[in-house]
C-alpha positions, 0 to 999 in steps of 0.5 A: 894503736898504743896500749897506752892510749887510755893515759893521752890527752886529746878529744875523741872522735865518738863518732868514729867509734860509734860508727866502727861499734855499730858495724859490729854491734851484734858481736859487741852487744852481746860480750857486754849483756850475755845473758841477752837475747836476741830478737829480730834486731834487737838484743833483749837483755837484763839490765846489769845496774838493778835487780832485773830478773826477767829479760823484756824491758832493757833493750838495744836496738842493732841497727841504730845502736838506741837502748833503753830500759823501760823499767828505769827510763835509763836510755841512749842513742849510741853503744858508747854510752850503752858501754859505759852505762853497763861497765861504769865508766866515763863517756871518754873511758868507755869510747877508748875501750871500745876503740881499743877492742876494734882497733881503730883510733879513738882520738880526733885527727890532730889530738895526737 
């Protein structure tokens, strides 16, 4: 993949990356909140956007890729919209990063 891929134009295939995110999920979840933990399928962590100071209420489902922080009521249904909730970054921004980290094409077929 191009090291310029963040700078072309084209519609991503969030489902591509959310599928290729997920298979990976217990490695990527972690280098996003690694001061988590895991418990059972699901990584407990400390919710980076506030002043959390206890693990318990900010949580990532492995399987499904679902978070949520129940403190906030701050949630999604997928690790790109946790990675760009964690990082600050757009829903696009976040997905080409993940894609990059994975090496797979964040573009749809044709976008190129």
């Amino acid at each position: 993949m191009a090291a310029d891929a963040s700078a072309r134009r084209g519609r991503i295939d969030f489902a591509r990356v959310n599928s290729a995110a997920l298979s990976n999920a217990r490695c990527i979840v972690p280098a996003l909140l690694p001061s988590g933990r895991l418990d059972g399928d699901e990584w407990v962590a400390r919710n980076p956007q506030r002043q959390d100071r206890r693990l318990g209420s900010f949580k990532i489902n492995l399987n499904t890729g679902k978070w949520a922080d129940f403190a906030t009521g701050d949630r999604g249904t997928d690790l790109v919209s946790l990675s760009a909730f964690v990082t600050g970054k757009s829903q696009r921004e976040a997905a080409i990063s993940l894609a990059q980290s994975l090496g797979v094409d964040p573009f749809e077929e044709g976008a190129r």
